[in-house]
C-alpha positions, 0 to 999 in steps of 0.5 A: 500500500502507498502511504507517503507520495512526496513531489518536488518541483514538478508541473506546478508542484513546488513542494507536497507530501501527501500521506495515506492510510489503510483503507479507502483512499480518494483524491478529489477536487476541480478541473486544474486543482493537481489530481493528474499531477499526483498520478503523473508523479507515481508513474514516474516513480514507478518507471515512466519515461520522464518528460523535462517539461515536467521540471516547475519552472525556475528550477533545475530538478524535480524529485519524486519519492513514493514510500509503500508498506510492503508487508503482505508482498514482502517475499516476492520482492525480497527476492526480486531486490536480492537478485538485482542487488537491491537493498532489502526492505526494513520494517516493512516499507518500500522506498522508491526515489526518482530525479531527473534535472534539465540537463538530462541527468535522471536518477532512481534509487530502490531503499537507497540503492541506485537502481534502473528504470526498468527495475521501478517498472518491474517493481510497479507492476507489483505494487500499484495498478493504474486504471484508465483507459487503454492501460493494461492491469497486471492481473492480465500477466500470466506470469504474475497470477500465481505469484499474487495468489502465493502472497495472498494465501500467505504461501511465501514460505512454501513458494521459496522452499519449492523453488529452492527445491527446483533450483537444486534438481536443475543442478 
């Protein structure tokens, strides 16, 4: 779950922290009142090709940090994080970090690690599902269906210990 989205200087954003709770979380509000920005700003965060245009004007950076409590998923990305060298989650929560300046320099960190764009794409894809039109939803992903139902059955365990099995006998 999403519980802190921080945005600096992007579009008309200077400076915003927006924190979540568990539940039922809406973002309402006017025509021109930022609702796309925050959307905007958690695809960045999750691998989106960024724009320079985005940066606010007058300033040379943009940064975006999106913190998720990552408990019920915690297996699945520990191994995703350990086998792309990523820092490990501690208690429970996910940090995702993405910069990009003027110039063309475009950086992004997974819990303090620097990591690659496709890296925040492939973690998104855990984490969030946008919905809009002509987006796809990662439920359509074969490959992901049963990983999903394995943490949500709390079968973690269960899944380690047979891949581990089927590593072994490939041997």
């Amino acid at each position: 779950m999403l519980t802190v989205l921080r945005i600096k200087n992007l579009a008309l954003v200077a400076d915003l922290t927006l924190e979540l709770q568990p539940g039922y979380n809406v973002i309402t509000g006017e025509t021109g009142a930022g609702k796309s920005i925050i959307i905007g700003a958690l695809n960045l965060v999750l691998g989106e090709r960024a724009d320079r245009t985005l940066i606010r004007s007058g300033s040379d950076s943009c940064s975006v940090e999106a913190i998720f409590d990552i408990n019920r998923l915690k297996s699945p990305l520990k191994t995703f994080l350990e086998e792309n060298g990523l820092e490990p989650c501690e208690d429970h929560q996910l940090v995702l970090k993405r910069t990009f300046t003027a110039v063309g320099s475009n950086r992004q960190f997974v819990n303090g690690s620097p990591a690659t764009l496709n890296a925040l794409a492939a973690i998104g894809e855990w984490l969030v599902d946008m919905h809009g039109p002509h987006d796809h939803q990662s439920l359509l992903h074969a490959s992901r269906q049963l990983l999903i139902l394995d943490a949500f059955g709390g079968l973690q365990k269960e899944r380690e210990a047979f891949g581990e099995l089927v590593r072994r006998r490939s041997l």
